[in-house]
DSSP file (Angstrom, degrees, kcal/mol; ACC not computed):
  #  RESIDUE AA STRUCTURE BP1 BP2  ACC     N-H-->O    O-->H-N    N-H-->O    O-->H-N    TCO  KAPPA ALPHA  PHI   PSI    X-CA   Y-CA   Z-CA
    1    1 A X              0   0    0      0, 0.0     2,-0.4     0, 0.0     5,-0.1   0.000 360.0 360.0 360.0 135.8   -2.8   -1.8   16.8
    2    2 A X    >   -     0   0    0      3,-0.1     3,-3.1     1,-0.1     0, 0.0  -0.980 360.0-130.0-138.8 127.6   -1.0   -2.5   19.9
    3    3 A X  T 3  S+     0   0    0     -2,-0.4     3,-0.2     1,-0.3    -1,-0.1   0.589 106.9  58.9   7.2 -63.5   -2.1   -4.5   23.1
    4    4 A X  T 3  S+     0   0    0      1,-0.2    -1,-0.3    -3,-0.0     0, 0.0   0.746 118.3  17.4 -60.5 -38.2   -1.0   -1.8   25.0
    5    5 A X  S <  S+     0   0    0     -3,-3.1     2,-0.5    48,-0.0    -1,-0.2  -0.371  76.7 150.9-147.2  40.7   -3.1    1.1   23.8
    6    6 A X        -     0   0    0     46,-0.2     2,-0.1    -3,-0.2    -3,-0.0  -0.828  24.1-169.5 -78.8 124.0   -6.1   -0.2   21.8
    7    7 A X        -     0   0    0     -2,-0.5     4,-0.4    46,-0.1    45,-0.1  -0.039  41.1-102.9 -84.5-147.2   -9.2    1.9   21.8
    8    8 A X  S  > S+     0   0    0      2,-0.2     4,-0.6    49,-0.2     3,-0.5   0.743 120.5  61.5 -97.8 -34.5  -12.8    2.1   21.0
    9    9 A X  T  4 S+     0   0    0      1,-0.2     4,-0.3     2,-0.2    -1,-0.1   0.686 104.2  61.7 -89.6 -22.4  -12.0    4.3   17.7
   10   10 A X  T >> S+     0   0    0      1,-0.1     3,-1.6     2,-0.1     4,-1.6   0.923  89.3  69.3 -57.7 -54.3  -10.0    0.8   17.0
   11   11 A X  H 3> S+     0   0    0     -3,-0.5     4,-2.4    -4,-0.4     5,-0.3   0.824  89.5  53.4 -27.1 -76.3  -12.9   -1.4   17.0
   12   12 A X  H 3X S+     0   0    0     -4,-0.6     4,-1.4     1,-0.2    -1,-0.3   0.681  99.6  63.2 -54.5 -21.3  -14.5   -0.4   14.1
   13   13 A X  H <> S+     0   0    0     -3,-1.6     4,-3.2    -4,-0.3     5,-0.4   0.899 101.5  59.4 -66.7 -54.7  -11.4   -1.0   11.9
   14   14 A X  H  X S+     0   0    0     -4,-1.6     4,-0.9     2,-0.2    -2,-0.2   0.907 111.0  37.8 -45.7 -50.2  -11.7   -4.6   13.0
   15   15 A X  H  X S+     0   0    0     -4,-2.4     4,-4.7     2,-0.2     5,-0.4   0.874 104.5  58.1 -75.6 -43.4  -14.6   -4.8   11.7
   16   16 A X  H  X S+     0   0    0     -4,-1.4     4,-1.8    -5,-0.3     5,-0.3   0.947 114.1  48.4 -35.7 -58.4  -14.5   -2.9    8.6
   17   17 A X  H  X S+     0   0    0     -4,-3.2     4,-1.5     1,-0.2     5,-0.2   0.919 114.4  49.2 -74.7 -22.1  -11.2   -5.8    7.8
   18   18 A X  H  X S+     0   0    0     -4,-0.9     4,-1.8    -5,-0.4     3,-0.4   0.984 115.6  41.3 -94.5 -29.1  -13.7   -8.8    8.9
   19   19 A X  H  X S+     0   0    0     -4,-4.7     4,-1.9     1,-0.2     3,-0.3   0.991 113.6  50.5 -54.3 -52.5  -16.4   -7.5    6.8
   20   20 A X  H  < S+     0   0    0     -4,-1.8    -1,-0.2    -5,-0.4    -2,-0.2   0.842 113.0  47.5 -30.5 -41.1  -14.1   -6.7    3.9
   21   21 A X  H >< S+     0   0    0     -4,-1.5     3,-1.3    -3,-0.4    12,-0.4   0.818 105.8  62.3 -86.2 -32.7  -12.6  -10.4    4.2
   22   22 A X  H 3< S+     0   0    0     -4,-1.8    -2,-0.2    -3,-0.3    -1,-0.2   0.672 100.7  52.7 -93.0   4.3  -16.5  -11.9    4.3
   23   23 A X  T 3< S+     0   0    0     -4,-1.9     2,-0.3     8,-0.1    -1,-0.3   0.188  87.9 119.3-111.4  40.4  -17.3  -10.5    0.7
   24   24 A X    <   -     0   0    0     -3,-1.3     8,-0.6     9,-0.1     9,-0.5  -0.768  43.8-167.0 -95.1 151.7  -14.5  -12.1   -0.7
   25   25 A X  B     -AB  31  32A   0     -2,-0.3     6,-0.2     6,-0.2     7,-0.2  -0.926  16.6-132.8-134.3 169.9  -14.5  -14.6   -3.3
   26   26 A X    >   -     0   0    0      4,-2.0     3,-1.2     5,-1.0     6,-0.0  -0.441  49.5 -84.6 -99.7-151.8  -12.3  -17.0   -5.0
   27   27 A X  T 3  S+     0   0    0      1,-0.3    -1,-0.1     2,-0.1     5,-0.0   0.556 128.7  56.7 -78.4   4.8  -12.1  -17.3   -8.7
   28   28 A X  T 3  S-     0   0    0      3,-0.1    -1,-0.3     2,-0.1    -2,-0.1  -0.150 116.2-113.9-114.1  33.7  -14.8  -19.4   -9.3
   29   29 A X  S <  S+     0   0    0     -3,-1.2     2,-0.1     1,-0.1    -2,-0.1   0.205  78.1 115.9  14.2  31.0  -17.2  -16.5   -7.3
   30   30 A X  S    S-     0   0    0      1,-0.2    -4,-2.0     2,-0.0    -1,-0.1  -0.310  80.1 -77.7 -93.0 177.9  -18.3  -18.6   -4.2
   31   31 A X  B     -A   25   0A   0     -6,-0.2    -5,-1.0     1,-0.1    -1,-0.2   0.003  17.5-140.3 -67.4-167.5  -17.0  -17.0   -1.1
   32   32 A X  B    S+B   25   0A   0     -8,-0.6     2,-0.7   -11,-0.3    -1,-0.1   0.308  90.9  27.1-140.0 -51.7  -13.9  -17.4   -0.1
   33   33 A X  S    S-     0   0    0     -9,-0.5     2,-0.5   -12,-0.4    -1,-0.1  -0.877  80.1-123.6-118.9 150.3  -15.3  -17.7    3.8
   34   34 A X    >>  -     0   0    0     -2,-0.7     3,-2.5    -3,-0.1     4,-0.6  -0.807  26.6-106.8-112.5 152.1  -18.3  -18.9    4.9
   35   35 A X  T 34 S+     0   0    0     -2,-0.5     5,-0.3     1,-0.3     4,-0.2   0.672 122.4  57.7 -55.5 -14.6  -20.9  -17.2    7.1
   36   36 A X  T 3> S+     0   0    0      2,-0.1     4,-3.7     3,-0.1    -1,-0.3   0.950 113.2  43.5 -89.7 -44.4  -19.7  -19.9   10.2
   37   37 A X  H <> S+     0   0    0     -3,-2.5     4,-2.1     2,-0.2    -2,-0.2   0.970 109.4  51.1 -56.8 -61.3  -15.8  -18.4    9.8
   38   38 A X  H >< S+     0   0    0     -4,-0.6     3,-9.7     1,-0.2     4,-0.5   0.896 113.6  50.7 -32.5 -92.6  -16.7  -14.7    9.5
   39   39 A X  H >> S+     0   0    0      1,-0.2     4,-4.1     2,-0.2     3,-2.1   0.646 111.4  46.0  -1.0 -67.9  -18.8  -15.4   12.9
   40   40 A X  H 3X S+     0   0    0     -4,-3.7     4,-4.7     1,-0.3    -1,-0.2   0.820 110.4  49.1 -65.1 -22.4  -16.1  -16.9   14.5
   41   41 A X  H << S+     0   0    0     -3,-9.7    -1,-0.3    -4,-2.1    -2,-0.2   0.191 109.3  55.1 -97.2  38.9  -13.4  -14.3   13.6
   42   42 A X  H <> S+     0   0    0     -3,-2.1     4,-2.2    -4,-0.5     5,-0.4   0.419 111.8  44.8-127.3 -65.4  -15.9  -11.6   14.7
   43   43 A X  H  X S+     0   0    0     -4,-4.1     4,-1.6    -5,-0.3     3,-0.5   0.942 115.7  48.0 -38.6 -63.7  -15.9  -13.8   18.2
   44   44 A X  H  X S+     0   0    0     -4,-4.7     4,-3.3     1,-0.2     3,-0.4   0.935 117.4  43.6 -33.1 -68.6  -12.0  -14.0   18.1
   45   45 A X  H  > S+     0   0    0      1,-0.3     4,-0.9     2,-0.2    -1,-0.2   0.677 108.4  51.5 -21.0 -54.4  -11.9  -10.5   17.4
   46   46 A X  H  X S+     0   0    0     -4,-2.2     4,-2.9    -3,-0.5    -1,-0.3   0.843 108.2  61.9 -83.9 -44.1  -14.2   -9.3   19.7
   47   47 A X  H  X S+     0   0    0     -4,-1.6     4,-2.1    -3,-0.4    -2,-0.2   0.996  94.5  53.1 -68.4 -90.9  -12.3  -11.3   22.2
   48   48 A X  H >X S+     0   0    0     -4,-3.3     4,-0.9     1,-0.2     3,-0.6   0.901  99.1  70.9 -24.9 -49.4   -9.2   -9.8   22.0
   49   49 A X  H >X S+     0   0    0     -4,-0.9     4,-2.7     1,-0.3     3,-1.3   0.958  92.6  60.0 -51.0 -46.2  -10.9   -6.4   22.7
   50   50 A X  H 3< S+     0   0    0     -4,-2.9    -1,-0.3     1,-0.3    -2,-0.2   0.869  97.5  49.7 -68.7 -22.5  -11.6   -7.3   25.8
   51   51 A X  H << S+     0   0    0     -4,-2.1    -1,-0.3    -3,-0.6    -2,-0.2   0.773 124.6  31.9 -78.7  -5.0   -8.3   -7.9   27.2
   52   52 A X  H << S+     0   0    0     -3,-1.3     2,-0.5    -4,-0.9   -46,-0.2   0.393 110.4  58.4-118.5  -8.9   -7.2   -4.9   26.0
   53   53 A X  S  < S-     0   0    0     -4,-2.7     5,-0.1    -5,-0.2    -1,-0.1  -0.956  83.3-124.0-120.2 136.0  -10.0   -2.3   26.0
   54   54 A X        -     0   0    0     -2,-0.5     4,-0.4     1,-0.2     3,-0.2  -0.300  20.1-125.3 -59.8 158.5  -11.8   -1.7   29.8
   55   55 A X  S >  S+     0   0    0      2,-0.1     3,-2.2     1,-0.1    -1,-0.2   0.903 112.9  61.4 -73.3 -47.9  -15.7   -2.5   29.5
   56   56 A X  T 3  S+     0   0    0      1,-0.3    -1,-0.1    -3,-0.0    -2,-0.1   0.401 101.5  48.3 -94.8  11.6  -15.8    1.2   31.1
   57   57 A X  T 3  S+     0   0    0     -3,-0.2     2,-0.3     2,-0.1    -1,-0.3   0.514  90.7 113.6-111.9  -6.3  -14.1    2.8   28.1
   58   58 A X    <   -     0   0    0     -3,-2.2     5,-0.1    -4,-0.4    -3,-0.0  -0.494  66.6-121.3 -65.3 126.8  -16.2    1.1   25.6
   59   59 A X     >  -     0   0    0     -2,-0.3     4,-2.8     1,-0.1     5,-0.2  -0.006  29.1-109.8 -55.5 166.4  -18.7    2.9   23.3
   60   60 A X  H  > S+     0   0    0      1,-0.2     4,-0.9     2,-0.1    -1,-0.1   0.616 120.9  46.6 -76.8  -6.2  -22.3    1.9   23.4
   61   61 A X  H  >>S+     0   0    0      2,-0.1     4,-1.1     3,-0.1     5,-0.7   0.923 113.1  53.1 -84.2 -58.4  -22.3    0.1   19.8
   62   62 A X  H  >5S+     0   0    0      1,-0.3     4,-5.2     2,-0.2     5,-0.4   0.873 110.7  44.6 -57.2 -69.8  -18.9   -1.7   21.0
   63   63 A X  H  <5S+     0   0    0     -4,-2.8    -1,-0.3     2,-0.2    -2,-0.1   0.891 110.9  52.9 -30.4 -59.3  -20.8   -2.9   24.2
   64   64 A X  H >X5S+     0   0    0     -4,-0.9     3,-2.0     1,-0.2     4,-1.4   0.930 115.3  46.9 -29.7 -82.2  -24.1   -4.0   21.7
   65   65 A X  H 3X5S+     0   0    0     -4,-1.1     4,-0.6     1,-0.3    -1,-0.2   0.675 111.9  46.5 -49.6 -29.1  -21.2   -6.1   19.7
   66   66 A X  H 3<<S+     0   0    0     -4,-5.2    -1,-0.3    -5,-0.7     4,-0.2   0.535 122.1  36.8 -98.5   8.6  -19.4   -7.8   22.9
   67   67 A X  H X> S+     0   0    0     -3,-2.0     4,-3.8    -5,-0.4     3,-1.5   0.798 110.4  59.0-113.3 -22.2  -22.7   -8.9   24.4
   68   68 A X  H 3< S+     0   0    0     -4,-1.4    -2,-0.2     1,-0.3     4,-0.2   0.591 111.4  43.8 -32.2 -26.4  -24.0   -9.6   20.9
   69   69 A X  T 3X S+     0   0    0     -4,-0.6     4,-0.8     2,-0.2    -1,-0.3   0.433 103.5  72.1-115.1  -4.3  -20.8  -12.2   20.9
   70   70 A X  H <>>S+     0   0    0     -3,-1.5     5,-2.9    -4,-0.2     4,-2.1   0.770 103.6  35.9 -23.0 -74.1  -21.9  -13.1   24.4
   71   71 A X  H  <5S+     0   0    0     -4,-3.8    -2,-0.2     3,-0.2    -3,-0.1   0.657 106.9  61.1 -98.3  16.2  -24.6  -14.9   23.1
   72   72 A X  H  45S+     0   0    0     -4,-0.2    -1,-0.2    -5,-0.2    -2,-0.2   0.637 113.7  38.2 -65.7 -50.0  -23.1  -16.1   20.2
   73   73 A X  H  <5S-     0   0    0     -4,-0.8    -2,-0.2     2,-0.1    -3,-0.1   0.774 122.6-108.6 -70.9 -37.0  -20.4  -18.1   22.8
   74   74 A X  T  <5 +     0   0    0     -4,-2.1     2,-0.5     1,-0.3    -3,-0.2   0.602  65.0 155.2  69.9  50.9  -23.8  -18.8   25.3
   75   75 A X      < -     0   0    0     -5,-2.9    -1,-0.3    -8,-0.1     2,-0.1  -0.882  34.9-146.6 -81.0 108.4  -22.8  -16.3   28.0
   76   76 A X    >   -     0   0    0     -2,-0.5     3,-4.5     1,-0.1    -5,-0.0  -0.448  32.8 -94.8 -64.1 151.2  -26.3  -15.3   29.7
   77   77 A X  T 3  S+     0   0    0      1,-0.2    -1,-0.1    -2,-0.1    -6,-0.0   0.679 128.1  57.4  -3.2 -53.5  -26.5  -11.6   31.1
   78   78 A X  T 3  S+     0   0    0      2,-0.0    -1,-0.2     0, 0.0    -3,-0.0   0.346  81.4 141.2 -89.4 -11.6  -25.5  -12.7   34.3
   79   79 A X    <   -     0   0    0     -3,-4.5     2,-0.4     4,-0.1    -4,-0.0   0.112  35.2-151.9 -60.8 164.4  -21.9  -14.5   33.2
   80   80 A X     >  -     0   0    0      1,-0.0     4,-1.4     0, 0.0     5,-0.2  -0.827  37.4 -93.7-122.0 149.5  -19.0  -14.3   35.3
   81   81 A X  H  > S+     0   0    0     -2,-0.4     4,-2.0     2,-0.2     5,-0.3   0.719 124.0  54.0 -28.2 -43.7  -15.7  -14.4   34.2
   82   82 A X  H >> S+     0   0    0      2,-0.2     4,-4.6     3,-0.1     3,-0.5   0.954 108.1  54.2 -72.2 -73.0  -15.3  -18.4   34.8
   83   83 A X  H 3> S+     0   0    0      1,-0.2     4,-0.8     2,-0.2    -2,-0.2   0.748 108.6  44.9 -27.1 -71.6  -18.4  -18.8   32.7
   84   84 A X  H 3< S+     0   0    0     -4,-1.4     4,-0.8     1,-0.2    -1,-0.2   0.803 109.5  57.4  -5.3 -72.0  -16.8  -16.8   29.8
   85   85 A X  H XX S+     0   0    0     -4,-2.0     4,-3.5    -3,-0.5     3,-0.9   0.958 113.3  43.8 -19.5 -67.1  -13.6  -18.9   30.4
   86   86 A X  H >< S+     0   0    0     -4,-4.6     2,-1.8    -5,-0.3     3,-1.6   0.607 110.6  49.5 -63.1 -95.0  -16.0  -21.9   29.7
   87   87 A X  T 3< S+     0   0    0     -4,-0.8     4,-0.4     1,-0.4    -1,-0.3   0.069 108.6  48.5 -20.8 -32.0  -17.7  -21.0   27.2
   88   88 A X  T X>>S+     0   0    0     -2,-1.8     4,-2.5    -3,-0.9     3,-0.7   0.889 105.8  57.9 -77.5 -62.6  -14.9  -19.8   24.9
   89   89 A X  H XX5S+     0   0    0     -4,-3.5     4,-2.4    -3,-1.6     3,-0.7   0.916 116.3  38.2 -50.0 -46.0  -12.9  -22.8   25.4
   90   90 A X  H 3>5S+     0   0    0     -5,-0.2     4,-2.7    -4,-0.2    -1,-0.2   0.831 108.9  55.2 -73.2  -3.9  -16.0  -24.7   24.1
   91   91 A X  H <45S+     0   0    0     -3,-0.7     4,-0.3    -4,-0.4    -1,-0.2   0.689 113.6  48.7 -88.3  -7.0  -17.2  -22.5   21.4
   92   92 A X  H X<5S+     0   0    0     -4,-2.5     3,-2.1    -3,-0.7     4,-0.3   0.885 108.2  53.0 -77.1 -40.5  -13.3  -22.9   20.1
   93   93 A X  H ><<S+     0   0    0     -4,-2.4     3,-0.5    -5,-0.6    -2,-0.2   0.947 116.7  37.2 -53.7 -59.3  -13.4  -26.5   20.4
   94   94 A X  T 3< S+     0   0    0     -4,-2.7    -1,-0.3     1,-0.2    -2,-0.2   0.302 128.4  34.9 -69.6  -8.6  -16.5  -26.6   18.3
   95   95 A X  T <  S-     0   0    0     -3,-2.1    -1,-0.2    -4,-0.3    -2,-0.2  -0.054  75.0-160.0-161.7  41.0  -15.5  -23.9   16.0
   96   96 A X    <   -     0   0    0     -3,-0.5     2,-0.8    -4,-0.3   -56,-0.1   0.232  25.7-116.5  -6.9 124.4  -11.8  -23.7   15.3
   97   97 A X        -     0   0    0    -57,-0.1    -1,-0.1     1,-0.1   -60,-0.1  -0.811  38.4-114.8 -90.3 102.1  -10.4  -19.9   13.8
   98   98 A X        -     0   0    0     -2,-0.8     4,-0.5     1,-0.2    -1,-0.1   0.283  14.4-136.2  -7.0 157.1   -9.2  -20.6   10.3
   99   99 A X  S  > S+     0   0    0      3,-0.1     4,-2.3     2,-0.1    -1,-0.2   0.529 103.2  42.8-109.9 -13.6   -5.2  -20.0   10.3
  100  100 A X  H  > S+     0   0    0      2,-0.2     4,-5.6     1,-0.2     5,-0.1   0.923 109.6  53.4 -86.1 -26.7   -5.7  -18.0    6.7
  101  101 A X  H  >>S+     0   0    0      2,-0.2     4,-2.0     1,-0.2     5,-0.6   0.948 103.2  55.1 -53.5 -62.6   -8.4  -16.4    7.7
  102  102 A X  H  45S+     0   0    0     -4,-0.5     4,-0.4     1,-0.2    -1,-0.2   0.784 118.8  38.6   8.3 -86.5   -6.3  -15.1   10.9
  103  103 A X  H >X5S+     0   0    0     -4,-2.3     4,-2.0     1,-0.2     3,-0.7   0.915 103.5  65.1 -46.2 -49.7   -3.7  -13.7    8.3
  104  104 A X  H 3X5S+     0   0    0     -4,-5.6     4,-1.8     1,-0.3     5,-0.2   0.927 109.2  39.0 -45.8 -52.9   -6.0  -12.6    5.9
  105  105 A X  H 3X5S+     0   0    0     -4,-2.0     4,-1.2     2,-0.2    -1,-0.3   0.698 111.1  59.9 -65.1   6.4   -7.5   -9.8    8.6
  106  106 A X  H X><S+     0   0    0     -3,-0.7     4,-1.4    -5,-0.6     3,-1.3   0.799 111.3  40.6 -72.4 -72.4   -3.9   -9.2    9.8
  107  107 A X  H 3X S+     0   0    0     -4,-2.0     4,-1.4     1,-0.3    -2,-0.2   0.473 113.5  52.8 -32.2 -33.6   -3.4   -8.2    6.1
  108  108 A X  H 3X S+     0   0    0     -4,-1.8     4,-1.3     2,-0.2    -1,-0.3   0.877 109.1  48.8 -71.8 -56.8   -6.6   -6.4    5.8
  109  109 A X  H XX S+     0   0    0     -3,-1.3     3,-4.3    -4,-1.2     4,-2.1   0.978 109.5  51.9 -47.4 -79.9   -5.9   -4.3    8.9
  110  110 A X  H 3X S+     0   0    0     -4,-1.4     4,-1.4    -5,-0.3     5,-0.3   0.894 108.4  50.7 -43.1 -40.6   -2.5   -3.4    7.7
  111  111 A X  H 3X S+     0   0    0     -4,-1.4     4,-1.2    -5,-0.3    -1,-0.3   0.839 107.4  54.1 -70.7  -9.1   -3.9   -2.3    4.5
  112  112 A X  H <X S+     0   0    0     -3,-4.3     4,-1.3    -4,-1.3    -2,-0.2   0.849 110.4  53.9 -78.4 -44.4   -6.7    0.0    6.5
  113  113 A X  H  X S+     0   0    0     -4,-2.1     4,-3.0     2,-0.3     5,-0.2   0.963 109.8  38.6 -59.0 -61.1   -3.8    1.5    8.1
  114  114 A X  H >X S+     0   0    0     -4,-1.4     3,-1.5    -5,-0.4     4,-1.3   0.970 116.4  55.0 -69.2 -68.2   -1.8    2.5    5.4
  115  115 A X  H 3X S+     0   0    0     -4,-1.2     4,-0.8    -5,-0.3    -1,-0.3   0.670 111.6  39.3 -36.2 -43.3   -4.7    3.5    3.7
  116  116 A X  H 3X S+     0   0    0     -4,-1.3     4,-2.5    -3,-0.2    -1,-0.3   0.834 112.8  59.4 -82.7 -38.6   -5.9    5.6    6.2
  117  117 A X  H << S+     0   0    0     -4,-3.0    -2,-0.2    -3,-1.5    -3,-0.2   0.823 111.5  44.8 -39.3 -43.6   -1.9    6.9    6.9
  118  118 A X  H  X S+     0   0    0     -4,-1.3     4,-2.0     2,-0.3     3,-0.3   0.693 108.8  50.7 -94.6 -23.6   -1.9    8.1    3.1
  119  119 A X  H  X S+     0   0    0     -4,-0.8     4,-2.1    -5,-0.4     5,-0.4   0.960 110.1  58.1 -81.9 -52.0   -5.4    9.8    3.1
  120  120 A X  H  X S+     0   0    0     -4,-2.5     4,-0.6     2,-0.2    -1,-0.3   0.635 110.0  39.4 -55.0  -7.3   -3.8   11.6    6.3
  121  121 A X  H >> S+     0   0    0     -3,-0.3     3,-3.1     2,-0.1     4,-1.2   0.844 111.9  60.2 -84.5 -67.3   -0.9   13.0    4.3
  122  122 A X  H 3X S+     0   0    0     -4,-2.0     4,-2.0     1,-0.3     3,-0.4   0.629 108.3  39.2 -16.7 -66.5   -3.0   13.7    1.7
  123  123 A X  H 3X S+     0   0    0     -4,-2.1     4,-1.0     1,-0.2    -1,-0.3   0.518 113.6  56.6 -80.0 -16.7   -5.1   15.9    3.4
  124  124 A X  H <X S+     0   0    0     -3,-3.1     4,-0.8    -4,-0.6    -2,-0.2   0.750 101.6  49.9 -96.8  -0.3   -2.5   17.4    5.2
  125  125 A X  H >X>S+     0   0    0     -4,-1.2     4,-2.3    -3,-0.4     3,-0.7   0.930 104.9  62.8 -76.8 -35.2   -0.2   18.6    2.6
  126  126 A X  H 3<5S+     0   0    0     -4,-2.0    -2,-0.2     1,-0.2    -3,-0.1   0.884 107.6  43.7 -66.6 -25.3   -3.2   20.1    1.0
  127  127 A X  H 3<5S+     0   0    0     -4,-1.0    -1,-0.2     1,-0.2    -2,-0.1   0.910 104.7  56.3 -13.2 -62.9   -3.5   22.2    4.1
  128  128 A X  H <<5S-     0   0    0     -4,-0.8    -2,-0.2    -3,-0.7    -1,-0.2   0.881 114.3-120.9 -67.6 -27.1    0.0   23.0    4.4
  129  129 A X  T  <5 +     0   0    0     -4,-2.3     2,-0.7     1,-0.2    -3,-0.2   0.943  53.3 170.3  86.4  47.9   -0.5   24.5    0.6
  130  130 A X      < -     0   0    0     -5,-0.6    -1,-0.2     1,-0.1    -2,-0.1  -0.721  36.9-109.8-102.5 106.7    2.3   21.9   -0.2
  131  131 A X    >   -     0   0    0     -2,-0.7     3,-0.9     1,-0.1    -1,-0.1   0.018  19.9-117.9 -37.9 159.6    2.6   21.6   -4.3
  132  132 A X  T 3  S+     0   0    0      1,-0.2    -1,-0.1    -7,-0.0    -2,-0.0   0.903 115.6  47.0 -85.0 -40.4    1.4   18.4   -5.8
  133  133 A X  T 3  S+     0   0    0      3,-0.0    -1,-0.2     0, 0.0    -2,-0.1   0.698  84.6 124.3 -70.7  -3.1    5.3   17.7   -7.2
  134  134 A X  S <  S-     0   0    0     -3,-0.9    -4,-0.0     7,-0.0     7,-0.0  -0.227  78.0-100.8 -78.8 163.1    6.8   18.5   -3.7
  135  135 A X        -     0   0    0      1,-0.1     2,-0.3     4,-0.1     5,-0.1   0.241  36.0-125.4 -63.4-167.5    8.8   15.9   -2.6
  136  136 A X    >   -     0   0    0     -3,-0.1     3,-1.4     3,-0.0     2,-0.4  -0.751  51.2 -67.3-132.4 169.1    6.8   13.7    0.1
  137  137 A X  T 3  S+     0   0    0     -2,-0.3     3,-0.1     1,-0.2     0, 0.0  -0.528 121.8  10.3 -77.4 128.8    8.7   13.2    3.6
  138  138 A X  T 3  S+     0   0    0     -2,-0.4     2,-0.4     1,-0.3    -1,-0.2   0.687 101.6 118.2  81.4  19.4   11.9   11.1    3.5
  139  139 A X  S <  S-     0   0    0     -3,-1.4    -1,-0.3     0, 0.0     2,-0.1  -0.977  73.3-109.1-107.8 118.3   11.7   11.2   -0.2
  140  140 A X        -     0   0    0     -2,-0.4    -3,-0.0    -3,-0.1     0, 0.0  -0.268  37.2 -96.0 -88.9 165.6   14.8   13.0   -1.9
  141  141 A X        -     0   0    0     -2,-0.1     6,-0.0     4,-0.1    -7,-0.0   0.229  44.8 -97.3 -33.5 161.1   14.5   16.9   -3.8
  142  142 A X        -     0   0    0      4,-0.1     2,-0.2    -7,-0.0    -8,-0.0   0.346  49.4 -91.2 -34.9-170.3   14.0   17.2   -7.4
  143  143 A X  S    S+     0   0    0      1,-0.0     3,-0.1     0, 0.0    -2,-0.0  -0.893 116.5  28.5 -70.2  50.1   17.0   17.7   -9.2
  144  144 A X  S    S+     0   0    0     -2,-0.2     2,-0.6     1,-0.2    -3,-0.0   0.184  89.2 139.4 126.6   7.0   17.5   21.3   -9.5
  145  145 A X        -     0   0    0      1,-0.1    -1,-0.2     0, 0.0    -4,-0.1  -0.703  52.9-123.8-101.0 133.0   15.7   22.3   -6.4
  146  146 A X        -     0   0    0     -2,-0.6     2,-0.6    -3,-0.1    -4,-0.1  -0.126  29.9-124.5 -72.7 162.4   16.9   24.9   -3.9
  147  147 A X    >>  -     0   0    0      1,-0.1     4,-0.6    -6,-0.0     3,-0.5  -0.942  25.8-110.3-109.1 138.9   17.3   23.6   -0.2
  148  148 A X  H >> S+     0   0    0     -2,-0.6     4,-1.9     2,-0.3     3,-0.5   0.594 112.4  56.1-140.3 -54.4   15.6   25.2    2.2
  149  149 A X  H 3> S+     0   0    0      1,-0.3     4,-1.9     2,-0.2    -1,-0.3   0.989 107.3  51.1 -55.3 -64.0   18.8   27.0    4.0
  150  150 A X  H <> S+     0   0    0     -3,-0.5     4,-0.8     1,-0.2    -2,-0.3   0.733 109.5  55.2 -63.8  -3.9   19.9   28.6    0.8
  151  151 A X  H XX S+     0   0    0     -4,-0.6     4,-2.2    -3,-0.5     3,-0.7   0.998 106.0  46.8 -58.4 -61.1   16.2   29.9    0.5
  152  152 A X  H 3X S+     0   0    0     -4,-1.9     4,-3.0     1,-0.2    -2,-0.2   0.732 112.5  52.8 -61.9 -27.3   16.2   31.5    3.6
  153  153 A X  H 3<>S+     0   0    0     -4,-1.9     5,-1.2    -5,-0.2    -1,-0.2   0.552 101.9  54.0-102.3  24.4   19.5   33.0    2.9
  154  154 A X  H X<5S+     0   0    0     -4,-0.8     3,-2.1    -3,-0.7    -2,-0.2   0.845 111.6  51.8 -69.6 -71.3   18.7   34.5   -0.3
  155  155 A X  H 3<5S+     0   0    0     -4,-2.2     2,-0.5     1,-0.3    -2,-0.2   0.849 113.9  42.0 -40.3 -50.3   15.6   36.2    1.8
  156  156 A X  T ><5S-     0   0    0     -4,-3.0     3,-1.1     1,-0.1    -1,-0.3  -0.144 126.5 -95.1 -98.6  49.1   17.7   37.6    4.4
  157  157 A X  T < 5 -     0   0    0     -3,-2.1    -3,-0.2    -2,-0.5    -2,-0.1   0.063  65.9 -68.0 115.3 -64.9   20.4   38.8    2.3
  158  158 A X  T 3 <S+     0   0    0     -5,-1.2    -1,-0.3    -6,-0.1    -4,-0.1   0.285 109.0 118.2 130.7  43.8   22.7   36.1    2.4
  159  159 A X    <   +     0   0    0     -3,-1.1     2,-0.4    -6,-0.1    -2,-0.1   0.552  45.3 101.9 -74.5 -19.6   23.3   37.2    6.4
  160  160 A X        -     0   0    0     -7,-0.2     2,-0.3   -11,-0.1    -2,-0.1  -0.819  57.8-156.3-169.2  98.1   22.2   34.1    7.7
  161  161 A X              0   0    0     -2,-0.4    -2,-0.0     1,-0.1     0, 0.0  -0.761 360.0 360.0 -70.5 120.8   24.7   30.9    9.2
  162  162 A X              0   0    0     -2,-0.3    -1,-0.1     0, 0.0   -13,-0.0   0.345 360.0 360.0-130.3 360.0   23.1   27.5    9.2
């Protein structure tokens, strides 16, 4: 995710890592965050979307969730940007964003990514009709495996400069 280009199809990834983080437990099976943290990195969260996604590109759940964290901050209907403003600064004051927590969703995200990166391969070599052994991209051949130039000049012959 990058500043620059966040969308609404982003969103839900965010949330997906802050739910993920609020059923966590440590070893002794109590949470790991408590219901007041989640909240607040759902605020945080949410918060960040807005400098980076336009209100007029947001889906209609997205909206629900930023006014839902509206009244969460106390921003009535009617708030104006300076309200926001206020309102943040106190609802920080009063409610400080864990620094592990912070990491934890970084980490969480970056494992939704890759995770989602690898189901996208996945599903497109089996498309491509790509063998289960065949090498993966930027991984090198087998051992014994013809290279793709001599293939093609086997086919045509051996006619064929590359």
């Amino acid at each position: 995710m990058t500043t620059q280009n966040a969308n609404d199809e982003e969103i839900p990834t965010i949330i997906l890592a802050i739910d993920f983080l609020s059923k966590q437990t440590n070893a002794d099976g109590t949470p790991k965050y408590s219901a007041e943290d989640v909240e607040v990195a759902t605020v945080h969260s949410m918060m960040w979307v807005v400098t980076v996604l336009p209100f007029a590109k947001m889906s209609l759940a997205t909206k629900q969730l930023l006014q839902d964290t509206y009244a969460t901050i106390g921003v009535g209907p009617d708030g104006t940007p300076e309200t926001i403003q206020a309102c943040l600064v106190e609802y920080f004051k009063a409610h400080p964003v864990p620094q592990n927590l912070l990491e934890d969703i970084q980490k969480a995200l970056e494992r939704f990514v890759a995770n989602q990166a690898k189901h996208a391969e996945t599903q497109a070599r089996k498309m491509s009709g790509a063998k289960a052994n065949a090498p993966r991209l930027g991984e090198k051949a087998p051992e014994g495996s013809e290279k793709a130039g001599d293939v093609v000049r086997k086919g045509m012959g051996g006619k064929v400069r590359m």
